[in-house]
N, C-alpha and C positions, 0 to 999 in steps of 0.2 A: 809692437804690442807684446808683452809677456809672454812667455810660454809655459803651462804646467811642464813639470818636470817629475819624474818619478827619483826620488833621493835613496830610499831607501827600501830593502824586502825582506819577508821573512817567509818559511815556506819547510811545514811539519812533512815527515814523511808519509802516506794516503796508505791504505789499505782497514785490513780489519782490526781497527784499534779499540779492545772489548773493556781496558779497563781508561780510560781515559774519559773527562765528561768533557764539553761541551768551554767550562771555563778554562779547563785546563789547553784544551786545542786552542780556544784565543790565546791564551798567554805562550804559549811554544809558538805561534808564528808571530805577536802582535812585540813580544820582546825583541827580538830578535831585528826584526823590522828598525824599531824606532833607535836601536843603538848601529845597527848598519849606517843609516841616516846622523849619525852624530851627536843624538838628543838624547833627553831623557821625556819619560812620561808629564813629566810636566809640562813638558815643550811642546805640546800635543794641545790643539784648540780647538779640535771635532773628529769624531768619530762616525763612521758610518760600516756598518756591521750588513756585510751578504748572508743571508741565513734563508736559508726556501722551506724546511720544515716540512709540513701540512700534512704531519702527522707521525714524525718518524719519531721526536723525542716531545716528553709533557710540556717541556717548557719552551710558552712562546716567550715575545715582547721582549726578546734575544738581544734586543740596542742594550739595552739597560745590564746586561752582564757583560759589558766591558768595564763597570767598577767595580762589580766580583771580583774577574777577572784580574785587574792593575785597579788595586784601591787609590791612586795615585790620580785617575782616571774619574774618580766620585762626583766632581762636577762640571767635567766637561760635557758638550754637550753632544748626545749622541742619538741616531736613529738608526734602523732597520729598513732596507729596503730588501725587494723580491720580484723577482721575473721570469719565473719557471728557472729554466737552465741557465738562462743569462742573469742569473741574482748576483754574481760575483761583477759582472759587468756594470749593471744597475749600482749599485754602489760605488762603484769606481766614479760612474756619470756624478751622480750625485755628490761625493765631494770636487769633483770639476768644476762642477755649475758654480759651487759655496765658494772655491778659491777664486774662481774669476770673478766671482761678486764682489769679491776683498775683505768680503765676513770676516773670511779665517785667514791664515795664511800658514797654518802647517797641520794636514791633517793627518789622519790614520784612518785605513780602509782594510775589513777583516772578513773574506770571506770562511766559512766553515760548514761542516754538516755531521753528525752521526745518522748516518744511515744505515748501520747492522745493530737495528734494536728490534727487528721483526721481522718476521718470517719471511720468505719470497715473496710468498702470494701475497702476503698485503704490504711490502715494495712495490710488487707493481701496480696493487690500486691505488698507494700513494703519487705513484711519477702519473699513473693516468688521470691524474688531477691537472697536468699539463699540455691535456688533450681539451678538444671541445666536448665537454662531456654529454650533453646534449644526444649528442651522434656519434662520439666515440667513446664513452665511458665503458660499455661493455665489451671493447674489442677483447680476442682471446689473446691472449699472452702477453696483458698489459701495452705498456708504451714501446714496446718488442714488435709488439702486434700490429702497432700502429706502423714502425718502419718497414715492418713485413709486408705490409701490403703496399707501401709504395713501392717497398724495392719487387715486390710481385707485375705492378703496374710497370714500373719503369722497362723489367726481362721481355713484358709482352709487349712494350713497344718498340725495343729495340734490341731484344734478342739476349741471350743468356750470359752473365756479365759476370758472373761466380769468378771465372782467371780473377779479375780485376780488384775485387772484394777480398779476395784470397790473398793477392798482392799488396795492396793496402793493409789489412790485419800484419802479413808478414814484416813488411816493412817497420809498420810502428813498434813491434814489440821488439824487431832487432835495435833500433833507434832507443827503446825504452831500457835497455838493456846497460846504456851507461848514465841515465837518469838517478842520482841517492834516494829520491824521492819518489820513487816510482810505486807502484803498489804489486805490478807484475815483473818483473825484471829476468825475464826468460824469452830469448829467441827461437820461438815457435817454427818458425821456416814455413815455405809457403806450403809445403805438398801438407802438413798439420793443417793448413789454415783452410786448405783447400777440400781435403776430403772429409766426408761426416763420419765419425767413429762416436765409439762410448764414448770417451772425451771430450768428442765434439759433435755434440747431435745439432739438428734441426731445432729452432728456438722457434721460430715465427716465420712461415712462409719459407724464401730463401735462405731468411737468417742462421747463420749455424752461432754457438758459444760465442767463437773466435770472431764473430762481426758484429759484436756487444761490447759495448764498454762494462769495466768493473763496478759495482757496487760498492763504494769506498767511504773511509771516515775522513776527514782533514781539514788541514786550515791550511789559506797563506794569507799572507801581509801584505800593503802599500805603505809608506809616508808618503805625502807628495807635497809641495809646494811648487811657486810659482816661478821661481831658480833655483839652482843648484845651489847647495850648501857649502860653507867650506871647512865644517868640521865633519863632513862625511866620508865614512869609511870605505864604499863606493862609488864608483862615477855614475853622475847623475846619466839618465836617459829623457829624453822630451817626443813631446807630442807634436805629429808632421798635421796631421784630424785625427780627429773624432767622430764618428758618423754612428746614428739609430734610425732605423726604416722599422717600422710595421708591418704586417702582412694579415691579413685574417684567419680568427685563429682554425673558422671549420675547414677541415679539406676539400670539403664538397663546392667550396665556392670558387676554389682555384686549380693548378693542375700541379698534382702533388707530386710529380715526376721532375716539377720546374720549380729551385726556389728564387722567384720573382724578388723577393722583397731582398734578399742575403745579395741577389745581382744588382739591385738598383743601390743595396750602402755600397758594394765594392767600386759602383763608379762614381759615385759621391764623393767618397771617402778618398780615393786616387786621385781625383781632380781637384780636389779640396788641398790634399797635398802635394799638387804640380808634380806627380809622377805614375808611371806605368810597372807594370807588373815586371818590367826589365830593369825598374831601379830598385826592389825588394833583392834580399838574400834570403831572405825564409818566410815563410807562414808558419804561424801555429792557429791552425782551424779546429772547430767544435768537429772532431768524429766520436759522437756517443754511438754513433753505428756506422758500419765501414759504406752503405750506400750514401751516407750523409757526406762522409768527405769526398767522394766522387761527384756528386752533385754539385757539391761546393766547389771544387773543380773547374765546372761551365759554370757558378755564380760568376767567381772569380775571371773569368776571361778566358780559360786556361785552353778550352773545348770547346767548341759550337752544344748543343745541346743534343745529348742522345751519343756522343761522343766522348765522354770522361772517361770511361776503361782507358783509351789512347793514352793518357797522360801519365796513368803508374804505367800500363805496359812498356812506354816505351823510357822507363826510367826519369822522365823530367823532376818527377819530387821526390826521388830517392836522394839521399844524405848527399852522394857529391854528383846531384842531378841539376838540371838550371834553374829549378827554383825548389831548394828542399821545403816542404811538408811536415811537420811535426817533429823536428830532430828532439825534442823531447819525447818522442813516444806518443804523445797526444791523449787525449782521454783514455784511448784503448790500453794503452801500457801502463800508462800513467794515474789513471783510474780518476772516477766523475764524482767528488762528492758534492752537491748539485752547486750549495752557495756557494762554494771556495772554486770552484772550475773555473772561471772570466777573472780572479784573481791570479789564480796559480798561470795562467796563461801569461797574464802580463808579466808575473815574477820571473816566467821562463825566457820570455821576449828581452827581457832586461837584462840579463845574465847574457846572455846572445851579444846585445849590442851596448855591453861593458866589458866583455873580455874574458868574462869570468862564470863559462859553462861548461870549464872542464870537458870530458871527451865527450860532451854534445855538441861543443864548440862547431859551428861553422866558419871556417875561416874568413876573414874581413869583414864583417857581417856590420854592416853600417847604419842599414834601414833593413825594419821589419814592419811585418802586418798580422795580429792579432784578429779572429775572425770569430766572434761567439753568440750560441743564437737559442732564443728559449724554445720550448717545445719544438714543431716539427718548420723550422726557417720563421718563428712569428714575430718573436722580437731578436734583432739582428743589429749586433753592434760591431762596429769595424774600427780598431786603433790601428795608424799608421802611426811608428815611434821612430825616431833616429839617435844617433849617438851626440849628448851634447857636443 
């Protein structure tokens, strides 16, 4: 049976990009992309655009500026999909679905976001739009608030976890550090990550600055088809699964110290592709907050539950640990701009296991696992990729 294959990537640098619009970040990542891949704009027979929005810039209906964007692009045919945090993911699914249909057979996938168009405080009523707002809409310090209190919940059940969190923040910004792409690109160290200063106060709960991901603008790119190309500038990467689990999205129905649904893709997802967490070289997991990638930790297999401190403590997903962790930097270094984050992950995955991540490089890196998930574990998507 075929396999999608990732051919081709593109991927703008993230942070606070104040004079650039929205067309312009698709065309800095979505060029880039499709001449990686060996094509031209032409060669492109659907588009699917990650854009989460829901309030940060006036313009929705965002599919439809990819022939702004590449006039070349005017009648292909294009949509917008969205998933809180995993909209860059969601997009990716969705041209999967299209190419295994046999619809299309060479598409383009574009996540993007401006998000420094407003203030703080209504950032974070826009990201608490990815909460149940019902029950969480008023938490205090936005979608901060909301991991504040898990990671508050998680301390009282199992004891003060700050090392660990501290650990993890340090880790990925030393990791983000040889990232071009990054948005933070400074090695903080842990005793910064660890203590609260002017610098780094208390955000939410346990949360300090340093166990927040950034606030970022950016775009990356996919092409993908269903082989590899052979005028591609690139070597192609393929898909081992694909895996989406659901969870609900209120807290109150589940136990928000455990994410159920992110553990039930990772063993979907593993079994789907006849392998265990000893046949990976790396993860690149969603840490929009440093308790989120701990937790993900025990999704992933890594820790019984109530146990993921163990796993940074004792070095396992540090860079030359047995299973590295973010060697991009991961959201925290790397910075979250909401739609482009399930993209820019697979662009980092691919770079990994093509050869070509420069000093992120993990050596031999053959097979990777991509782990991204919207709001708080809800929608959870798990790529397992290998090297064609």
């Amino acid at each position: 049976m075929p396999t999608p294959h990732i051919v081709g990537w593109g991927h703008t640098p993230f942070g606070k990009l104040d004079n650039i619009d929205a067309e312009q970040l698709f065309r800095d990542a979505a060029l880039p992309a499709i001449a990686s891949a060996g094509l031209t704009p032409d060669d492109i027979d659907g588009v699917f655009v990650g854009h989460f929005n829901g309030g940060f810039v006036r313009q929705d209906f965002s599919g439809a500026l990819a022939a702004v964007a590449i006039p070349a692009l005017r009648h292909v045919p294009s949509v917008r999909l969205e998933n809180a945090c995993a909209t860059g993911s969601a997009a990716i699914w969705g041209a999967l679905d299209a190419l295994a249909s046999g619809r299309l057979k060479r598409v383009l996938v574009v996540g993007f976001e401006k998000m420094n168009t407003l203030p703080n405080a209504q950032i974070g009523e826009v990201l608490l739009k990815c909460s149940y707002v019902k029950e969480e809409g008023d938490t205090p310090g936005g979608f901060a608030g909301v991991f504040g209190q898990i990671t508050a919940g998680y301390f009282e059940r199992f004891g003060d976890q700050s090392d660990a969190l501290a650990a993890i923040a340090a880790k990925n910004h030393a990791n983000g550090v040889h990232n071009p792409y990054a948005h933070l690109r400074r090695d903080l160290g842990f005793d910064f990550c660890r203590q609260p200063s002017d610098k780094n106060p208390f955000v939410a709960g346990p949360l300090k600055r340093s166990d927040c991901s950034l606030v970022s603008d950016g775009a990356a790119a996919l092409v993908l088809a269903m082989e590899p190309l052979p005028g591609a500038l690139v070597p192609a990467v393929r898909w081992r699964s694909r895996t989406q689990v659901n969870e609900y999205l209120p807290l109150s129905r589940r136990d928000p110290t455990r994410f159920e649904g992110a553990a039930l893709a990772w063993s979907r997802g593993l079994a789907e592709a006849r392998a265990s967490l000893d046949d990976l070289q790396f993860v690149e997991t969603h840490d929009c907050f440093t308790i989120a990638e701990l937790l993900e930790y025990e999704a992933m297999g890594l820790a019984p539950h109530g146990q993921g401190a163990r796993v940074i403590l004792d070095g396992i997903t540090c860079k030359d640990g047995r299973l590295p962790v973010n060697p991009s930097g991961g959201l925290k270094s790397r910075g979250h701009p909401i739609g482009a984050t399930g993209v820019s992950q697979h662009v980092m995955a691919a770079m990994q296991l093509s050869g070509t991540a420069g000093a992120m490089q993990i050596a031999h890196a053959r097979v990777g696992a991509v782990f991204n998930m919207g709001g708080a574990a809800v929608a959870n998507y798990l790529s397992v990729l290998e090297t064609a």
